[in-house]
PATOR-180394 format. One record per residue (C-alpha): residue number from 0; residue in three letters; chain; x, y, z negated. Coordinates in steps of 0.02 Angstrom, whole numbers, plus 50000, padded with zeros to 5 digits. Each point is the difference from the previous one (the first is absolute). Layout:
# PATOR-180394
   n res chain     u     v     w
 NUM ala     A     X     Y     Z
...
This chain:
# PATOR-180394
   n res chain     u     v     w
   0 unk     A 46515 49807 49838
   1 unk     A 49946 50020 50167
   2 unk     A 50028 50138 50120
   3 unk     A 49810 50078 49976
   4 unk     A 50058 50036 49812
   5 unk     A 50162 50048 50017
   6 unk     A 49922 50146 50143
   7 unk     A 49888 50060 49866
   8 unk     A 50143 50012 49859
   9 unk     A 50109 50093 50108
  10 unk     A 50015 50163 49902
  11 unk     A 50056 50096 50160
  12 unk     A 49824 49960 50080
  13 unk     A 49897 50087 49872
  14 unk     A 50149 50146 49976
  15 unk     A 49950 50035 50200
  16 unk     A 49819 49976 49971
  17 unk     A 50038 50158 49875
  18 unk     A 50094 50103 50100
  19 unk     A 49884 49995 50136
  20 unk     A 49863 50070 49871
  21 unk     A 50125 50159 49959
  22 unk     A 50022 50022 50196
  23 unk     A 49817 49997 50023
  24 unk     A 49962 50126 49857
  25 unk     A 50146 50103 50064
  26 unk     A 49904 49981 50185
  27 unk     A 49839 50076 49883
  28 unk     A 50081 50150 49949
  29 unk     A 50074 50029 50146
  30 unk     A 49818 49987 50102
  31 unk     A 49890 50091 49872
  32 unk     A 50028 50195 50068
  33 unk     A 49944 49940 50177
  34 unk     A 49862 49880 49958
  35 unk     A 49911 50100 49871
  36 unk     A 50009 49872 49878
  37 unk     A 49890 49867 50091
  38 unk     A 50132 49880 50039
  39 unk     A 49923 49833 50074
  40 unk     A 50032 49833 49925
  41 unk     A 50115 49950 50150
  42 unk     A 50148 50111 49947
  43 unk     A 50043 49883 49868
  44 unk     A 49983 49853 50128
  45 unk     A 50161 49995 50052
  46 unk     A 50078 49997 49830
  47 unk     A 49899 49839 49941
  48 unk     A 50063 49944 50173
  49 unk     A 50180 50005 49973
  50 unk     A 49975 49921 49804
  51 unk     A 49925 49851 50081
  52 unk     A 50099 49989 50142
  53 unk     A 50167 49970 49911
  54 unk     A 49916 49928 49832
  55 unk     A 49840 49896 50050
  56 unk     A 49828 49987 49935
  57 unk     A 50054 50024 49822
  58 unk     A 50114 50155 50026
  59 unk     A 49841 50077 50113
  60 unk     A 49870 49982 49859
  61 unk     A 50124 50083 49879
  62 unk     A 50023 50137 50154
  63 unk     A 49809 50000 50009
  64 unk     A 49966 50033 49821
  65 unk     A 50136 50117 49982
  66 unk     A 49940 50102 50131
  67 unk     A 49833 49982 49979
  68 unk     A 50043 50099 49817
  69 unk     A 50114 50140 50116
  70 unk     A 49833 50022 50109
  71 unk     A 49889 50018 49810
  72 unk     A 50119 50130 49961
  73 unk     A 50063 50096 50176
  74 unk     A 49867 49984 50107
  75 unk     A 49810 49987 49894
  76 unk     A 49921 50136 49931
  77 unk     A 50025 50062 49859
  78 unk     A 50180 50000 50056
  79 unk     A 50134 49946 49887
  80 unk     A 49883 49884 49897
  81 unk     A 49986 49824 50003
  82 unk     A 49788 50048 49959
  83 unk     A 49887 49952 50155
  84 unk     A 49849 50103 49992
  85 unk     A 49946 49965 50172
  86 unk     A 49923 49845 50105
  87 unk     A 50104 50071 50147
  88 unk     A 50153 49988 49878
  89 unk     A 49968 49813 49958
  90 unk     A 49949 49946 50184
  91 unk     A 50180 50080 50064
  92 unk     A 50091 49905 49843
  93 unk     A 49906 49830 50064
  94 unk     A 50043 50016 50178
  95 unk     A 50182 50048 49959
  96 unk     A 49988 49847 49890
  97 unk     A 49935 49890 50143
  98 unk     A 50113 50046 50128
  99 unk     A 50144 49988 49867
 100 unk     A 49948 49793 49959
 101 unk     A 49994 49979 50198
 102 unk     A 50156 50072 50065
 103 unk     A 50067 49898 49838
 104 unk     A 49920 49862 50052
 105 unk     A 50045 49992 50210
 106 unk     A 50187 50065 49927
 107 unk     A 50015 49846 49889
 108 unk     A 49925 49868 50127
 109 unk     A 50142 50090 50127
 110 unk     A 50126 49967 49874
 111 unk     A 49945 49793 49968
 112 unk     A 49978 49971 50183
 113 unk     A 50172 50077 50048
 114 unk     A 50085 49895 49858
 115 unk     A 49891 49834 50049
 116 unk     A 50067 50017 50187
 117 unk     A 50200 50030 49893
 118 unk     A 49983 49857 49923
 119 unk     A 49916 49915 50151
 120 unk     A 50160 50070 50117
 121 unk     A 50121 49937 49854
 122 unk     A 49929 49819 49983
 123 unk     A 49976 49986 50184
 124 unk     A 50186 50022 50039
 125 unk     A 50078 49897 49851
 126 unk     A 49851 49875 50064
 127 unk     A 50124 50023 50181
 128 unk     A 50168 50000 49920
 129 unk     A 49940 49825 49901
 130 unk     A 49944 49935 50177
 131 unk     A 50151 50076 50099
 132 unk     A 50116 49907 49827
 133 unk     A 49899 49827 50034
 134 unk     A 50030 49995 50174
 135 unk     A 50173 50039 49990
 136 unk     A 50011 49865 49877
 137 unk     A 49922 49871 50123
 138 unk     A 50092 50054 50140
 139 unk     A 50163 49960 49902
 140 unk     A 49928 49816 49951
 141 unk     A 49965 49988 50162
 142 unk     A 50170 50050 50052
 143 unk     A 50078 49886 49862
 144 unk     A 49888 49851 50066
 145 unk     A 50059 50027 50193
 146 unk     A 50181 50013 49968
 147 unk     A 49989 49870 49850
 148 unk     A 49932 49881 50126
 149 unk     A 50121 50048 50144
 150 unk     A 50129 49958 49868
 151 unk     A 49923 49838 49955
 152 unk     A 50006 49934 50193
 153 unk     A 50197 50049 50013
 154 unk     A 50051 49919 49855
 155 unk     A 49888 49837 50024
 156 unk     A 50126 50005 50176
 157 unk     A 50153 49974 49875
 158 unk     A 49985 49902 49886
 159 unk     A 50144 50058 49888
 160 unk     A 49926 50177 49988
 161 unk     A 49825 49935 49924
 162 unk     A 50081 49986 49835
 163 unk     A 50050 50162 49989
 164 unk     A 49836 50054 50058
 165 unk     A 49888 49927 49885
 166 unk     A 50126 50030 49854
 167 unk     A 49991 50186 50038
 168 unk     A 49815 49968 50014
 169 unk     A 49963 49944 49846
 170 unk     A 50108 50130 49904
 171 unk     A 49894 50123 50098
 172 unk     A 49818 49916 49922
 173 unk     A 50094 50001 49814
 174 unk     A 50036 50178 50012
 175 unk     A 49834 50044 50069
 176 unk     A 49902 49921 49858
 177 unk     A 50110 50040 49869
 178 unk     A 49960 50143 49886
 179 unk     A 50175 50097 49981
 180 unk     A 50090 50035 49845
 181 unk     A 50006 50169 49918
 182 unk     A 50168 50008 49907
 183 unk     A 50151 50147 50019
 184 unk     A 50087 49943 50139
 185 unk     A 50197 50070 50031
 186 unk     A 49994 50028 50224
 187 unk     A 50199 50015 49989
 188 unk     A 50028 49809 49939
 189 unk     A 49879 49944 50102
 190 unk     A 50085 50049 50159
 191 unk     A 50170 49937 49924
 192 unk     A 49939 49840 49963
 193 unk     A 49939 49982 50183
 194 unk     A 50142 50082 50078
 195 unk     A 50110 49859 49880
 196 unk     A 49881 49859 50098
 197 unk     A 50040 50059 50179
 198 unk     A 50182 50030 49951
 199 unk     A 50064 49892 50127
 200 unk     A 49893 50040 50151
 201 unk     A 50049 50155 49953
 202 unk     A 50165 49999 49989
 203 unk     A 49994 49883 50157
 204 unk     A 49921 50144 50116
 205 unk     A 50117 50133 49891
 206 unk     A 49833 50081 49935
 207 unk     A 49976 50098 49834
 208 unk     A 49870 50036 49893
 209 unk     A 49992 50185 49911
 210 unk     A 49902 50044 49879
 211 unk     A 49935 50177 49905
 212 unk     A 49942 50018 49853
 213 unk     A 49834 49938 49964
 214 unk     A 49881 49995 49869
 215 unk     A 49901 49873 49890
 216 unk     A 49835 49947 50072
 217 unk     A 49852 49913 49944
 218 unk     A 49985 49837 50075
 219 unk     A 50022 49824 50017
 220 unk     A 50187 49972 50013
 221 unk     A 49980 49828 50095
 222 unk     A 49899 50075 50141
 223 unk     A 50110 50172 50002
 224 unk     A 50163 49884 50014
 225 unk     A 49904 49914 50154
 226 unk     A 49949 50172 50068
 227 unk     A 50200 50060 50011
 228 unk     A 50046 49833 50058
 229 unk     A 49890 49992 50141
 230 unk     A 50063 50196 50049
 231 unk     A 50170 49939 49979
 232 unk     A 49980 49848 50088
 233 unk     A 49912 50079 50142
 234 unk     A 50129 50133 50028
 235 unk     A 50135 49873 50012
 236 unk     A 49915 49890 50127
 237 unk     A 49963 50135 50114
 238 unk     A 50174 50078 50010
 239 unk     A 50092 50064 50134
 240 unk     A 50187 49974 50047
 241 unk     A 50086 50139 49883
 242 unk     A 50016 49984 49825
 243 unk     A 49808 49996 49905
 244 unk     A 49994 50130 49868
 245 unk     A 49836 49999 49894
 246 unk     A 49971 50130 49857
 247 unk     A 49862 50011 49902
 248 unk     A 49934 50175 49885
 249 unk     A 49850 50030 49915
 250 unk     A 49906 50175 49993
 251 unk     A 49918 50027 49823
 252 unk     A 49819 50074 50001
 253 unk     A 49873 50029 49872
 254 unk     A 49937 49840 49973
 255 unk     A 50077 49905 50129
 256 unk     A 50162 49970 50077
 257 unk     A 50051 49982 50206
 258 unk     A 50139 49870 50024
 259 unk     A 50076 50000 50180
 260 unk     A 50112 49877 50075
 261 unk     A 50092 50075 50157
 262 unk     A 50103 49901 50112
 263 unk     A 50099 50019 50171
 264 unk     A 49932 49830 50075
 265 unk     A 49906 49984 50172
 266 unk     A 49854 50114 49940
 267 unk     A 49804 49987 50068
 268 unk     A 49908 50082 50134
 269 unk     A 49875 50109 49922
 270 unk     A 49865 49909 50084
 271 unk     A 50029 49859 49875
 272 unk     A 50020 50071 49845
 273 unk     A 49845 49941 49934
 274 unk     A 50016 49842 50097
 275 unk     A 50147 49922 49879
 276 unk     A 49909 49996 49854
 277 unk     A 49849 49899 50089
 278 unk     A 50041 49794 49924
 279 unk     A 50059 49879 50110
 280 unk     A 50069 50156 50157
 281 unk     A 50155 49988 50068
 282 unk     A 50054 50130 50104
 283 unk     A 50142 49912 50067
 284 unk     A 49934 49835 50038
 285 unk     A 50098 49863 49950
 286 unk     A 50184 50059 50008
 287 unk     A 50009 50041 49828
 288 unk     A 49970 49862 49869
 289 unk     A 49835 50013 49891
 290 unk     A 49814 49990 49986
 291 unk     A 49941 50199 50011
 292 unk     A 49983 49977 49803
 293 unk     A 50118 50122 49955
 294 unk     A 49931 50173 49989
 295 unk     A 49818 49950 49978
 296 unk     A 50067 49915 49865
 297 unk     A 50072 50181 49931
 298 unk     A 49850 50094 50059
 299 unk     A 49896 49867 49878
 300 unk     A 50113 50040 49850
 301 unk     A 49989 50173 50026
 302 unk     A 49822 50025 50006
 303 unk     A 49985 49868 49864
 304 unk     A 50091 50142 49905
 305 unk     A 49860 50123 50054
 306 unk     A 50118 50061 50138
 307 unk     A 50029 50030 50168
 308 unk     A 50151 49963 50107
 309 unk     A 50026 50095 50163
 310 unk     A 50154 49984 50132
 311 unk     A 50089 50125 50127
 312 unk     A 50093 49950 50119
 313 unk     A 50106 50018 50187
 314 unk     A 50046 49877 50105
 315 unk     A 50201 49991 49989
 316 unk     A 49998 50098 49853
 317 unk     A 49944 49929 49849
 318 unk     A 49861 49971 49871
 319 unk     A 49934 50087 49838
 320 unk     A 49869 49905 49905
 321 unk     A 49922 50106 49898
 322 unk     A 49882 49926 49851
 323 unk     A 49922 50073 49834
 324 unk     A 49988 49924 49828
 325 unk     A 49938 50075 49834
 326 unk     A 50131 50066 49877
 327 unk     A 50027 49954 49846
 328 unk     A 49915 50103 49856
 329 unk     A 50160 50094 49918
Protein backbone atom coordinates (compact mmCIF):
# COMPACT_ATOMS: atom_id res chain seq x y z
CA UNK A 1 0.00 0.00 0.00
CA UNK A 2 1.54 3.04 -0.94
CA UNK A 3 1.69 6.30 0.78
CA UNK A 4 -1.20 8.03 -1.62
CA UNK A 5 -3.66 5.33 0.00
CA UNK A 6 -2.66 5.19 3.24
CA UNK A 7 -3.18 9.52 3.22
CA UNK A 8 -6.66 8.94 2.09
CA UNK A 9 -7.46 6.13 4.87
CA UNK A 10 -6.25 8.19 7.53
CA UNK A 11 -9.42 8.61 9.61
CA UNK A 12 -7.98 11.79 11.33
CA UNK A 13 -7.91 13.56 7.79
CA UNK A 14 -11.55 13.33 7.11
CA UNK A 15 -12.40 13.83 11.20
CA UNK A 16 -10.58 17.51 10.43
CA UNK A 17 -12.22 17.89 7.12
CA UNK A 18 -15.50 17.71 9.56
CA UNK A 19 -14.62 19.86 12.10
CA UNK A 20 -13.73 22.51 9.88
CA UNK A 21 -17.46 22.27 8.43
CA UNK A 22 -18.89 22.83 12.27
CA UNK A 23 -16.36 25.84 12.60
CA UNK A 24 -17.57 27.26 9.41
CA UNK A 25 -21.33 26.88 10.25
CA UNK A 26 -20.50 28.20 13.72
CA UNK A 27 -18.62 31.28 11.63
CA UNK A 28 -22.48 31.43 9.82
CA UNK A 29 -24.30 31.99 12.81
CA UNK A 30 -22.07 34.05 14.17
CA UNK A 31 -22.09 36.51 10.80
CA UNK A 32 -25.85 36.37 10.01
CA UNK A 33 -27.09 39.54 12.42
CA UNK A 34 -24.47 41.78 10.59
CA UNK A 35 -24.71 40.56 7.06
CA UNK A 36 -28.42 40.38 6.74
CA UNK A 37 -28.42 36.99 5.75
CA UNK A 38 -26.50 37.41 2.38
CA UNK A 39 -23.39 35.74 3.34
CA UNK A 40 -21.02 35.29 0.21
CA UNK A 41 -19.70 31.98 -0.86
CA UNK A 42 -16.11 32.90 0.38
CA UNK A 43 -16.93 32.57 4.12
CA UNK A 44 -16.90 28.94 3.83
CA UNK A 45 -13.53 29.18 1.85
CA UNK A 46 -11.40 28.92 4.47
CA UNK A 47 -12.98 25.90 6.03
CA UNK A 48 -12.65 23.69 2.72
CA UNK A 49 -9.13 25.20 2.99
CA UNK A 50 -8.03 23.76 6.15
CA UNK A 51 -9.89 20.07 5.18
CA UNK A 52 -7.61 19.94 2.26
CA UNK A 53 -4.75 21.31 3.64
CA UNK A 54 -4.16 18.62 6.30
CA UNK A 55 -6.24 15.78 4.35
CA UNK A 56 -5.65 16.23 0.49
CA UNK A 57 -7.82 16.15 -2.50
CA UNK A 58 -10.04 13.49 -1.08
CA UNK A 59 -10.61 15.03 2.43
CA UNK A 60 -11.40 18.59 0.34
CA UNK A 61 -14.16 17.08 -1.86
CA UNK A 62 -15.75 15.53 1.28
CA UNK A 63 -15.17 19.33 2.86
CA UNK A 64 -16.66 20.61 -0.42
CA UNK A 65 -19.74 18.56 -0.41
CA UNK A 66 -20.26 18.88 3.15
CA UNK A 67 -20.28 22.40 2.98
CA UNK A 68 -21.74 22.89 -0.02
CA UNK A 69 -25.05 21.11 1.99
CA UNK A 70 -24.24 23.82 5.21
CA UNK A 71 -24.45 26.71 2.44
CA UNK A 72 -28.15 24.77 0.99
CA UNK A 73 -29.28 25.05 4.41
CA UNK A 74 -27.55 28.42 6.25
CA UNK A 75 -27.05 30.62 3.65
CA UNK A 76 -29.92 30.04 0.42
CA UNK A 77 -33.16 31.12 0.57
CA UNK A 78 -35.60 29.63 1.82
CA UNK A 79 -33.33 29.38 4.83
CA UNK A 80 -33.05 26.25 6.72
CA UNK A 81 -34.00 24.03 3.67
CA UNK A 82 -31.91 22.05 1.61
CA UNK A 83 -34.86 23.29 -1.45
CA UNK A 84 -33.14 25.70 -4.10
CA UNK A 85 -35.80 27.72 -5.61
CA UNK A 86 -33.52 30.17 -7.14
CA UNK A 87 -30.86 30.33 -10.20
CA UNK A 88 -28.88 32.74 -7.89
CA UNK A 89 -29.09 29.86 -5.23
CA UNK A 90 -27.63 27.19 -7.64
CA UNK A 91 -24.94 29.57 -9.32
CA UNK A 92 -23.53 30.39 -5.52
CA UNK A 93 -23.69 26.38 -4.72
CA UNK A 94 -21.57 25.85 -8.15
CA UNK A 95 -19.01 28.42 -7.52
CA UNK A 96 -18.61 27.29 -3.85
CA UNK A 97 -18.32 23.89 -5.47
CA UNK A 98 -15.60 25.08 -7.91
CA UNK A 99 -13.51 26.85 -5.69
CA UNK A 100 -13.92 23.87 -3.17
CA UNK A 101 -12.37 21.09 -6.13
CA UNK A 102 -9.52 23.79 -6.73
CA UNK A 103 -8.21 24.69 -3.41
CA UNK A 104 -8.57 20.66 -3.09
CA UNK A 105 -6.86 20.26 -5.95
CA UNK A 106 -3.58 22.99 -5.56
CA UNK A 107 -3.76 21.57 -1.60
CA UNK A 108 -3.23 17.98 -2.76
CA UNK A 109 -0.55 18.72 -5.58
CA UNK A 110 1.24 20.83 -2.40
CA UNK A 111 1.02 17.81 -0.42
CA UNK A 112 2.66 15.18 -3.43
CA UNK A 113 5.29 17.68 -4.37
CA UNK A 114 6.44 18.27 -0.70
CA UNK A 115 6.54 14.40 -0.14
CA UNK A 116 8.32 13.79 -3.78
CA UNK A 117 11.17 16.35 -2.72
CA UNK A 118 11.07 13.93 1.15
CA UNK A 119 11.63 11.16 -0.50
CA UNK A 120 13.98 12.89 -3.01
CA UNK A 121 16.04 14.50 0.27
CA UNK A 122 15.88 10.84 1.90
CA UNK A 123 17.27 8.85 -1.14
CA UNK A 124 19.71 11.56 -1.96
CA UNK A 125 21.52 11.27 1.38
CA UNK A 126 21.45 7.36 1.86
CA UNK A 127 22.57 7.70 -2.05
CA UNK A 128 25.77 9.91 0.05
CA UNK A 129 26.12 7.71 3.03
CA UNK A 130 26.43 4.51 0.35
CA UNK A 131 29.11 6.67 -1.54
CA UNK A 132 30.79 8.14 1.69
CA UNK A 133 30.59 3.76 2.95
CA UNK A 134 32.30 2.80 -0.58
CA UNK A 135 34.96 5.14 -0.38
CA UNK A 136 35.81 4.41 3.00
CA UNK A 137 35.90 0.91 1.97
CA UNK A 138 38.47 1.64 -0.86
CA UNK A 139 40.45 3.81 1.07
CA UNK A 140 41.02 0.90 3.57
CA UNK A 141 42.00 -1.60 0.53
CA UNK A 142 44.02 0.87 -0.44
CA UNK A 143 45.53 1.22 2.92
CA UNK A 144 45.74 -2.68 3.28
CA UNK A 145 47.51 -2.81 -0.26
CA UNK A 146 50.25 0.01 0.75
CA UNK A 147 51.20 -1.40 4.03
CA UNK A 148 50.69 -5.11 2.70
CA UNK A 149 53.26 -4.26 0.13
CA UNK A 150 55.61 -2.27 2.51
CA UNK A 151 55.46 -5.51 4.47
CA UNK A 152 56.20 -7.67 1.54
CA UNK A 153 59.62 -5.64 0.70
CA UNK A 154 60.86 -6.05 4.55
CA UNK A 155 60.36 -9.47 4.80
CA UNK A 156 61.71 -10.40 1.17
CA UNK A 157 65.08 -8.50 3.13
CA UNK A 158 65.02 -11.58 5.65
CA UNK A 159 64.57 -14.35 4.55
CA UNK A 160 63.57 -16.19 7.74
CA UNK A 161 60.62 -13.78 8.32
CA UNK A 162 58.91 -14.64 4.77
CA UNK A 163 57.57 -17.73 6.24
CA UNK A 164 55.86 -16.26 8.77
CA UNK A 165 54.59 -13.77 6.46
CA UNK A 166 53.00 -15.68 3.94
CA UNK A 167 51.75 -18.23 6.62
CA UNK A 168 49.91 -15.38 8.32
CA UNK A 169 48.92 -14.44 4.80
CA UNK A 170 47.23 -17.18 3.80
CA UNK A 171 45.27 -17.69 7.12
CA UNK A 172 44.18 -14.12 6.45
CA UNK A 173 42.62 -15.19 2.59
CA UNK A 174 40.91 -18.48 4.46
CA UNK A 175 39.21 -16.39 6.88
CA UNK A 176 38.18 -13.83 4.42
CA UNK A 177 36.43 -16.29 2.12
CA UNK A 178 35.12 -18.43 4.59
CA UNK A 179 31.50 -18.15 5.55
CA UNK A 180 31.54 -18.31 9.55
CA UNK A 181 29.80 -20.73 11.67
CA UNK A 182 26.68 -19.96 13.63
CA UNK A 183 26.77 -22.25 16.71
CA UNK A 184 26.51 -21.11 20.78
CA UNK A 185 29.80 -20.26 21.48
CA UNK A 186 31.00 -20.15 25.53
CA UNK A 187 33.61 -16.47 25.40
CA UNK A 188 34.97 -17.65 28.98
CA UNK A 189 36.73 -21.01 27.56
CA UNK A 190 37.77 -19.45 24.79
CA UNK A 191 39.99 -17.01 26.52
CA UNK A 192 41.20 -19.93 28.88
CA UNK A 193 42.14 -22.02 26.24
CA UNK A 194 44.29 -19.17 24.75
CA UNK A 195 45.54 -17.89 27.93
CA UNK A 196 46.59 -22.01 28.51
CA UNK A 197 48.61 -21.55 24.89
CA UNK A 198 50.63 -18.43 25.94
CA UNK A 199 51.13 -19.88 29.43
CA UNK A 200 54.71 -19.69 29.23
CA UNK A 201 55.32 -16.33 27.60
CA UNK A 202 53.22 -15.47 30.11
CA UNK A 203 54.47 -16.63 32.93
CA UNK A 204 57.96 -15.66 31.41
CA UNK A 205 57.07 -11.75 31.38
CA UNK A 206 54.98 -12.46 34.89
CA UNK A 207 51.71 -11.45 32.97
CA UNK A 208 48.08 -12.59 33.79
CA UNK A 209 45.11 -12.96 32.09
CA UNK A 210 41.60 -12.00 33.99
CA UNK A 211 38.62 -12.67 32.93
CA UNK A 212 34.64 -11.56 33.77
CA UNK A 213 31.95 -13.16 33.17
CA UNK A 214 30.83 -13.45 29.74
CA UNK A 215 28.12 -14.72 27.84
CA UNK A 216 27.37 -17.29 24.99
CA UNK A 217 27.57 -15.86 21.54
CA UNK A 218 26.65 -16.85 18.19
CA UNK A 219 29.52 -17.60 16.16
CA UNK A 220 32.08 -19.60 14.69
CA UNK A 221 34.18 -20.86 17.57
CA UNK A 222 37.39 -21.42 15.33
CA UNK A 223 37.51 -17.82 14.18
CA UNK A 224 36.36 -16.37 17.84
CA UNK A 225 39.34 -18.56 19.41
CA UNK A 226 41.64 -16.72 16.65
CA UNK A 227 40.02 -13.34 17.46
CA UNK A 228 41.12 -13.66 21.49
CA UNK A 229 44.33 -15.09 20.46
CA UNK A 230 45.37 -12.43 18.31
CA UNK A 231 44.17 -9.73 21.33
CA UNK A 232 46.07 -11.80 23.65
CA UNK A 233 48.94 -12.21 21.62
CA UNK A 234 49.14 -8.62 20.73
CA UNK A 235 48.97 -7.39 24.27
CA UNK A 236 51.82 -9.55 25.25
CA UNK A 237 54.14 -8.47 22.48
CA UNK A 238 53.70 -4.94 23.09
CA UNK A 239 54.35 -4.91 26.85
CA UNK A 240 56.14 -2.72 28.90
CA UNK A 241 58.67 -3.46 31.76
CA UNK A 242 56.13 -4.04 34.82
CA UNK A 243 54.13 -6.91 35.17
CA UNK A 244 51.28 -7.21 31.99
CA UNK A 245 47.88 -7.57 33.40
CA UNK A 246 45.09 -8.17 30.73
CA UNK A 247 41.33 -8.54 31.78
CA UNK A 248 38.72 -9.03 29.67
CA UNK A 249 34.49 -8.22 30.50
CA UNK A 250 31.72 -8.22 28.36
CA UNK A 251 28.68 -5.66 28.56
CA UNK A 252 25.30 -7.46 27.70
CA UNK A 253 22.87 -5.45 25.36
CA UNK A 254 19.73 -6.24 23.65
CA UNK A 255 20.80 -8.19 20.97
CA UNK A 256 24.33 -7.89 21.13
CA UNK A 257 27.10 -8.08 23.48
CA UNK A 258 30.50 -5.56 23.90
CA UNK A 259 33.60 -7.59 24.89
CA UNK A 260 36.63 -5.39 25.94
CA UNK A 261 40.10 -6.44 26.48
CA UNK A 262 42.06 -3.76 28.61
CA UNK A 263 45.65 -3.92 29.19
CA UNK A 264 48.52 -1.76 30.85
CA UNK A 265 51.04 -2.28 27.84
CA UNK A 266 52.74 0.64 25.81
CA UNK A 267 49.31 2.00 24.58
CA UNK A 268 48.72 4.03 21.00
CA UNK A 269 48.73 7.56 20.10
CA UNK A 270 45.29 8.47 19.18
CA UNK A 271 46.39 9.44 15.83
CA UNK A 272 46.68 5.72 15.04
CA UNK A 273 43.91 4.16 16.32
CA UNK A 274 42.44 3.40 13.16
CA UNK A 275 45.81 2.84 11.68
CA UNK A 276 46.38 -0.77 13.56
CA UNK A 277 43.72 -2.43 12.15
CA UNK A 278 44.86 -1.43 8.41
CA UNK A 279 46.71 -5.26 7.11
CA UNK A 280 50.16 -5.44 6.71
CA UNK A 281 50.93 -1.66 9.27
CA UNK A 282 53.29 -1.74 11.71
CA UNK A 283 53.56 1.04 13.82
CA UNK A 284 56.73 0.12 15.25
CA UNK A 285 58.72 -0.90 12.37
CA UNK A 286 60.55 -3.88 12.72
CA UNK A 287 61.48 -4.16 16.44
CA UNK A 288 58.75 -6.27 17.26
CA UNK A 289 58.44 -9.68 15.52
CA UNK A 290 55.42 -10.16 12.97
CA UNK A 291 53.79 -9.36 9.71
CA UNK A 292 51.01 -6.44 10.75
CA UNK A 293 48.51 -9.54 10.49
CA UNK A 294 47.41 -9.45 13.81
CA UNK A 295 44.56 -7.13 14.43
CA UNK A 296 43.33 -6.95 10.85
CA UNK A 297 43.14 -10.37 11.29
CA UNK A 298 40.61 -9.64 14.49
CA UNK A 299 38.98 -6.74 12.82
CA UNK A 300 38.10 -9.52 9.83
CA UNK A 301 36.56 -11.93 12.39
CA UNK A 302 34.70 -9.42 13.95
CA UNK A 303 32.98 -7.95 11.14
CA UNK A 304 32.63 -11.46 9.73
CA UNK A 305 30.41 -11.71 12.87
CA UNK A 306 28.44 -8.59 11.68
CA UNK A 307 30.53 -6.52 14.14
CA UNK A 308 32.65 -3.85 14.70
CA UNK A 309 35.81 -3.61 16.75
CA UNK A 310 37.04 -0.22 17.94
CA UNK A 311 40.32 0.61 20.22
CA UNK A 312 41.24 3.45 22.85
CA UNK A 313 44.23 4.07 23.78
CA UNK A 314 47.40 6.40 25.50
CA UNK A 315 50.70 6.20 24.88
CA UNK A 316 52.37 4.72 28.23
CA UNK A 317 49.19 3.74 29.40
CA UNK A 318 47.56 0.99 27.94
CA UNK A 319 45.02 -0.44 25.44
CA UNK A 320 41.23 -1.40 25.44
CA UNK A 321 40.01 -3.14 22.36
CA UNK A 322 36.68 -2.91 22.25
CA UNK A 323 34.61 -5.30 19.69
CA UNK A 324 30.84 -6.41 19.34
CA UNK A 325 29.36 -9.81 18.59
CA UNK A 326 25.71 -10.98 18.52
CA UNK A 327 24.35 -12.80 21.62
CA UNK A 328 23.08 -15.80 21.82
CA UNK A 329 19.18 -16.17 21.63
CA UNK A 330 18.29 -17.23 25.44
Amino acid sequence: MNDSILHRLDPRRYLVAGLSVLLAIAIVEALHPWAEQHLPPAVLLPSILLGAWYGGFSAGLLTTVLNGLAAAYFLVPPLHSFRVSEPSGWAYLAALGFQGVLISWLCESRRRSVAARARAISEAQQARAEAQARARELAHVKANLTHLTSAVVDQEQNTRCTPALTASLACYCRVASATPLRSPVPMRSLVQTVATVFANELADVGATVECGALPLVDGDEAQLLSLFHELIENAVKFRRDEPLRVRITAEERKEQCIVSVDDNGMGIVPAYWDQVFVLGRRLHGGGYAGAGVGLAMAKLIVENHGGRIWLHSQAGQGTTVRFSLPRRAV
